[in-house]
Backbone as JSON Lines, residues from 0, in Angstrom:
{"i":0,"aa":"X","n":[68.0,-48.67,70.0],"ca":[66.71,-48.04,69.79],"c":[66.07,-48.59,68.51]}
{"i":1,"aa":"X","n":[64.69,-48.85,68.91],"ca":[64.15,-49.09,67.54],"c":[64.02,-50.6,67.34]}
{"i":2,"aa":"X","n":[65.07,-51.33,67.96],"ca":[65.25,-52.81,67.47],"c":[64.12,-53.64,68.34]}
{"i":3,"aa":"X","n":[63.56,-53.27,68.99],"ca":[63.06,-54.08,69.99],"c":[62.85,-54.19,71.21]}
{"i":4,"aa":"X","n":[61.87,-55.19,72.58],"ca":[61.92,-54.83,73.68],"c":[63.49,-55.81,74.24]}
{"i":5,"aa":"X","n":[63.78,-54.86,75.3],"ca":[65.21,-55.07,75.38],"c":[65.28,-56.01,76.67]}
{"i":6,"aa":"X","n":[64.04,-56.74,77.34],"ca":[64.46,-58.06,78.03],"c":[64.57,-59.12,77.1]}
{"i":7,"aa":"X","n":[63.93,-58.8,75.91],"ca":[63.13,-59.97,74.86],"c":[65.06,-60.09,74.15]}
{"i":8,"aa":"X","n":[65.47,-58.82,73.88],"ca":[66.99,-58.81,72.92],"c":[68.45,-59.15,73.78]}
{"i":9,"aa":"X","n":[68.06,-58.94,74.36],"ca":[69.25,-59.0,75.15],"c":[69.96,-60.95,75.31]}
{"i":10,"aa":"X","n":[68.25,-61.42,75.91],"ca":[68.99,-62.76,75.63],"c":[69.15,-63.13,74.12]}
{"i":11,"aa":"X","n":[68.14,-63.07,73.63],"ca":[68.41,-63.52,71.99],"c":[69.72,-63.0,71.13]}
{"i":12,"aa":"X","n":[70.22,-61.83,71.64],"ca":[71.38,-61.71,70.98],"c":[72.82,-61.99,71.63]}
{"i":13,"aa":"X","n":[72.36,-63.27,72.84],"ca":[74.03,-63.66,73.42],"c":[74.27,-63.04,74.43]}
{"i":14,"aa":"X","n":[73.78,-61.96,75.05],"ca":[74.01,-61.34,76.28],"c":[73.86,-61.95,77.52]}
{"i":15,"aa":"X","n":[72.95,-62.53,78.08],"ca":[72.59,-63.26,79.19],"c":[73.22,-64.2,79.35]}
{"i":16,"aa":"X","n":[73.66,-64.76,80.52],"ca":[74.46,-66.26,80.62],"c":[74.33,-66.17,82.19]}
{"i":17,"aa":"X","n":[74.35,-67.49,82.4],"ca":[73.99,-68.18,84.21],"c":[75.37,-68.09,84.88]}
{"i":18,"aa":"X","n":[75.13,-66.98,85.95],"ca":[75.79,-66.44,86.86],"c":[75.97,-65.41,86.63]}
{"i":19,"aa":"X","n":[75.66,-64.56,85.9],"ca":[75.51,-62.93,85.72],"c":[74.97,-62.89,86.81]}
{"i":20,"aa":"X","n":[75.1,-61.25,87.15],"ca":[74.55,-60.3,87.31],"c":[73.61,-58.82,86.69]}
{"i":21,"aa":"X","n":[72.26,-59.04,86.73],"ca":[72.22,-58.08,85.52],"c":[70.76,-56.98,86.05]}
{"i":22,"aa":"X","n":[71.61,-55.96,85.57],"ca":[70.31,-54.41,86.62],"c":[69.64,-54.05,85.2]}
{"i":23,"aa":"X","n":[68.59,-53.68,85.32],"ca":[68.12,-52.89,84.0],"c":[66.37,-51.65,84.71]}
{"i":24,"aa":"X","n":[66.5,-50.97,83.76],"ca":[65.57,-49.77,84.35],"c":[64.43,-50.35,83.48]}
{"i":25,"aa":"X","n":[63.89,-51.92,83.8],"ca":[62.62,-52.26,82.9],"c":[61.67,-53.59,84.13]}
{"i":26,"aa":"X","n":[60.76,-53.21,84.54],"ca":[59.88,-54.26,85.19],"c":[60.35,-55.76,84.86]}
{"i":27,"aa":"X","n":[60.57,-56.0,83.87],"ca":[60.52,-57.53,83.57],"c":[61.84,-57.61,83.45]}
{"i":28,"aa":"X","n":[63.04,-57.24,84.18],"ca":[64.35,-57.65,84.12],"c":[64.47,-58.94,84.58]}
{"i":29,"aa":"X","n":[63.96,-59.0,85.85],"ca":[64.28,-60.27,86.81],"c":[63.4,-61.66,85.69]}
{"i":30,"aa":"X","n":[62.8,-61.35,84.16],"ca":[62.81,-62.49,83.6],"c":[64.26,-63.52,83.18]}
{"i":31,"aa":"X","n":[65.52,-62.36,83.43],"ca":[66.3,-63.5,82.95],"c":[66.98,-64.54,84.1]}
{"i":32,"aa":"X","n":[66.16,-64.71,85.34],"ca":[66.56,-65.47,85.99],"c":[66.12,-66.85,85.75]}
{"i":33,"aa":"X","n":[65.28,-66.8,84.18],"ca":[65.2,-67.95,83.11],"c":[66.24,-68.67,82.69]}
{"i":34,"aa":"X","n":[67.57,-67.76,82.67],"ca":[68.36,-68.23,81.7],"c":[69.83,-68.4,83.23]}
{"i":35,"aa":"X","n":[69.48,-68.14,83.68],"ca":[70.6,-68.48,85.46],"c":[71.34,-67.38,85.61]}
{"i":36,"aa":"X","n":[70.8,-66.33,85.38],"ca":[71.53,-65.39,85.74],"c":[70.3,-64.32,87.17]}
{"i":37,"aa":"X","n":[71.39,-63.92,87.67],"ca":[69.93,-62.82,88.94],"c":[69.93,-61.45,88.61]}
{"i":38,"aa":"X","n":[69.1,-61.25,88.26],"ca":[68.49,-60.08,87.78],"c":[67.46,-59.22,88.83]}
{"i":39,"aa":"X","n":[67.69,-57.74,88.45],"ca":[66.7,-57.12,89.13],"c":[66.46,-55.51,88.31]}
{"i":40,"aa":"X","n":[65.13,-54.68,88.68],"ca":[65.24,-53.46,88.12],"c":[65.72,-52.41,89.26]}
{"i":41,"aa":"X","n":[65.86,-51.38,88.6],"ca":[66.78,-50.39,89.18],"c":[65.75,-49.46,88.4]}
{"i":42,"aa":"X","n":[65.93,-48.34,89.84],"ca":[65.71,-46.74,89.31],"c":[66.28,-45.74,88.67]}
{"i":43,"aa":"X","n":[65.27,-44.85,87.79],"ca":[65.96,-44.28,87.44],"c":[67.7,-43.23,87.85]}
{"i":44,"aa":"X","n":[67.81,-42.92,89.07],"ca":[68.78,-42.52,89.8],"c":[69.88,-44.06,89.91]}
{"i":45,"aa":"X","n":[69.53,-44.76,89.89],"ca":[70.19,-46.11,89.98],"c":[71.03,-46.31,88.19]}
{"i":46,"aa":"X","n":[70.61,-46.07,87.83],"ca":[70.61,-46.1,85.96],"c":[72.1,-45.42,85.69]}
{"i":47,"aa":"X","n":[71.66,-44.1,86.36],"ca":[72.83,-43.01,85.96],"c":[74.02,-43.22,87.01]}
{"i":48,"aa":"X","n":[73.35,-43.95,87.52],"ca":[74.98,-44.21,88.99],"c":[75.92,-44.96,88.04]}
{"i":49,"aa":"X","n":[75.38,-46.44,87.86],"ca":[75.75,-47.36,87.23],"c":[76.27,-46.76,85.85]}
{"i":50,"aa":"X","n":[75.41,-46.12,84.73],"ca":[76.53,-45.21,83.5],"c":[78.09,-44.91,84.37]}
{"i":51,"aa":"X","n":[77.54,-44.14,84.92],"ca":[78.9,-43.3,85.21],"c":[79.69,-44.17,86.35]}
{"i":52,"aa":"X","n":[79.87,-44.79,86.56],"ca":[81.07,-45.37,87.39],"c":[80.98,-47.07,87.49]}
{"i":53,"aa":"X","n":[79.75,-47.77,86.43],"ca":[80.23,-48.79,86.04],"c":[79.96,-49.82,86.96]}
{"i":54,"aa":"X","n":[79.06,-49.43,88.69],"ca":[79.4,-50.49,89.3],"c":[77.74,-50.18,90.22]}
{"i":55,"aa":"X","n":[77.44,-50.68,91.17],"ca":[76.13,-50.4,92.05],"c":[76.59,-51.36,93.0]}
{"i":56,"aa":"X","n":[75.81,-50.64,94.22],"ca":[75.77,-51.47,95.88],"c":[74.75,-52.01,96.03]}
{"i":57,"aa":"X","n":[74.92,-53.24,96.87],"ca":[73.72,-54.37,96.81],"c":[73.97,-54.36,98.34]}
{"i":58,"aa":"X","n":[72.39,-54.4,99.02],"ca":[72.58,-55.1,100.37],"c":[71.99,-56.56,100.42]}
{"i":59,"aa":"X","n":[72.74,-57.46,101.03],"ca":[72.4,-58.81,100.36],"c":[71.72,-59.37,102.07]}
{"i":60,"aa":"X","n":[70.76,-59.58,101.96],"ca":[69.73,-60.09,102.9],"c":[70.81,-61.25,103.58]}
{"i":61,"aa":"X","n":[70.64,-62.02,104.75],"ca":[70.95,-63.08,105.19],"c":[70.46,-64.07,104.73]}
{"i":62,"aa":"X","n":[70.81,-65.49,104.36],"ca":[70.5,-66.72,104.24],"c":[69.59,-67.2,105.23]}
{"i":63,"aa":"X","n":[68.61,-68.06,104.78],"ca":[67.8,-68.72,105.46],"c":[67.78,-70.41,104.3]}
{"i":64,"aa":"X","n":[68.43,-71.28,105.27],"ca":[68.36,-72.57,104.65],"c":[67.27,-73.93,105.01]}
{"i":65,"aa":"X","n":[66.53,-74.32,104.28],"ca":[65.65,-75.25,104.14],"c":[66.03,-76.74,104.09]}
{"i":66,"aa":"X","n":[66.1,-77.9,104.81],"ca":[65.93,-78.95,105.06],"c":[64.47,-79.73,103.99]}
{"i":67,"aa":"X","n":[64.36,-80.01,103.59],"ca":[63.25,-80.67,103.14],"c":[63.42,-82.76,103.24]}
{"i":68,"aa":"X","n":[62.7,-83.09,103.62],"ca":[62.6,-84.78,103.67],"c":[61.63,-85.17,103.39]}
{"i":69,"aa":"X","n":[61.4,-86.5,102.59],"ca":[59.85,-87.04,102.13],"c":[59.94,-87.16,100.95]}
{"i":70,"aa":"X","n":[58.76,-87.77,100.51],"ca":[58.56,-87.77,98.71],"c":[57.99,-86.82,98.59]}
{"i":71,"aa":"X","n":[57.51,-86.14,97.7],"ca":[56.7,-85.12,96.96],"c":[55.4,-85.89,96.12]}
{"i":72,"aa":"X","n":[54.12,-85.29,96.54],"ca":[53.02,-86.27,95.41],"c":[53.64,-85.74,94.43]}
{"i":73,"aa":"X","n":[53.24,-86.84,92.98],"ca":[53.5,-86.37,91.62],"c":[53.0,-84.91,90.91]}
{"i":74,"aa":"X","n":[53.41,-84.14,90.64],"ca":[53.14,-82.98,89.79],"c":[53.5,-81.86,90.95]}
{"i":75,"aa":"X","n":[54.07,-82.12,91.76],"ca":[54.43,-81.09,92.8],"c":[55.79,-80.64,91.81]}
{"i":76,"aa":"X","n":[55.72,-78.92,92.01],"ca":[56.58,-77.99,91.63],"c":[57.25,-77.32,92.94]}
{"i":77,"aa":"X","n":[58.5,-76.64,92.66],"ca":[59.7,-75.75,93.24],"c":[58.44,-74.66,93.65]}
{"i":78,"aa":"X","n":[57.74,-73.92,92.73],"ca":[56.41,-72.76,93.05],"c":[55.77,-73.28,94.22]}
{"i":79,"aa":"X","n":[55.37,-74.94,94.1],"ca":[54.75,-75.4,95.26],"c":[55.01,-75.27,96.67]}
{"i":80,"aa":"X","n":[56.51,-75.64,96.53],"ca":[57.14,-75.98,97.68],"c":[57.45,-74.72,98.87]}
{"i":81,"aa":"X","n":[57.59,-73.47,97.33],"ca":[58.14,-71.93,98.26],"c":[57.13,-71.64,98.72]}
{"i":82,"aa":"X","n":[55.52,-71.54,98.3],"ca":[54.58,-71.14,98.34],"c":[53.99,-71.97,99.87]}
{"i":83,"aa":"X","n":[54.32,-73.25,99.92],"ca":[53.91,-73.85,101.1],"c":[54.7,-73.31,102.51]}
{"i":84,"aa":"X","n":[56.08,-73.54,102.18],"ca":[57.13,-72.62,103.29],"c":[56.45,-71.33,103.45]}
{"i":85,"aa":"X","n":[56.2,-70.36,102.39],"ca":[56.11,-68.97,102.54],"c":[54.32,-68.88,103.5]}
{"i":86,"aa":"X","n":[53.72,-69.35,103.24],"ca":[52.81,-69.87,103.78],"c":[52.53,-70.55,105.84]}
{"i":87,"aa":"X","n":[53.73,-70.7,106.0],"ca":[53.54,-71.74,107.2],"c":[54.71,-71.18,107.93]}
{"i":88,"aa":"X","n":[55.27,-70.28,107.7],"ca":[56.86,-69.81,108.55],"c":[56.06,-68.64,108.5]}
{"i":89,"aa":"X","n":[56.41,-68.42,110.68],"ca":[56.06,-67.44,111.34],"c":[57.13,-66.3,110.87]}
{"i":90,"aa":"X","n":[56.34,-65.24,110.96],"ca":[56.68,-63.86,110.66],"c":[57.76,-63.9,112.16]}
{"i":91,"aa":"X","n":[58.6,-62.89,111.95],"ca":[59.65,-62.88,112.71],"c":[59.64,-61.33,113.28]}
């Protein structure tokens, strides 16, 4: 308390590292999927599960895998590429 916002502290003080897992009761959790770890927020009822027994249930969606072939024009981004898929793949 007091020290600061706690997505901003958490990495700066050594906490975060790529392949975590990490829940937090704050909108901007899923920023530390900056640093390679997957992040997400949780509710308040989610908060107090996790205190007290240390652990939370995830339902983990199915895989959907992408093929890609071709060059890319120059300055094309990863944002680009999801945004074009997300874009052009029929709703199911």
């Amino acid at each position: 308390m007091g020290t600061g916002i706690c997505h901003q502290l958490l990495p700066e003080k050594g906490h975060v590292f790529p392949g975590q897992l990490i829940v937090g009761a704050d909108s901007h959790t899923t920023t530390y999927g900056a640093f390679g770890a997957a992040s997400c927020g949780i509710g308040g009822s989610e908060v107090a599960y996790v205190l007290s027994r240390g652990s939370l249930w995830f339902m983990v969606p199915e895989t959907i895998r992408f093929i890609l072939k071709g060059t890319l024009p120059m300055g094309t981004s990863g944002k680009d590429i999801l945004l074009r898929i997300a874009g052009s793949t029929p709703a199911k």
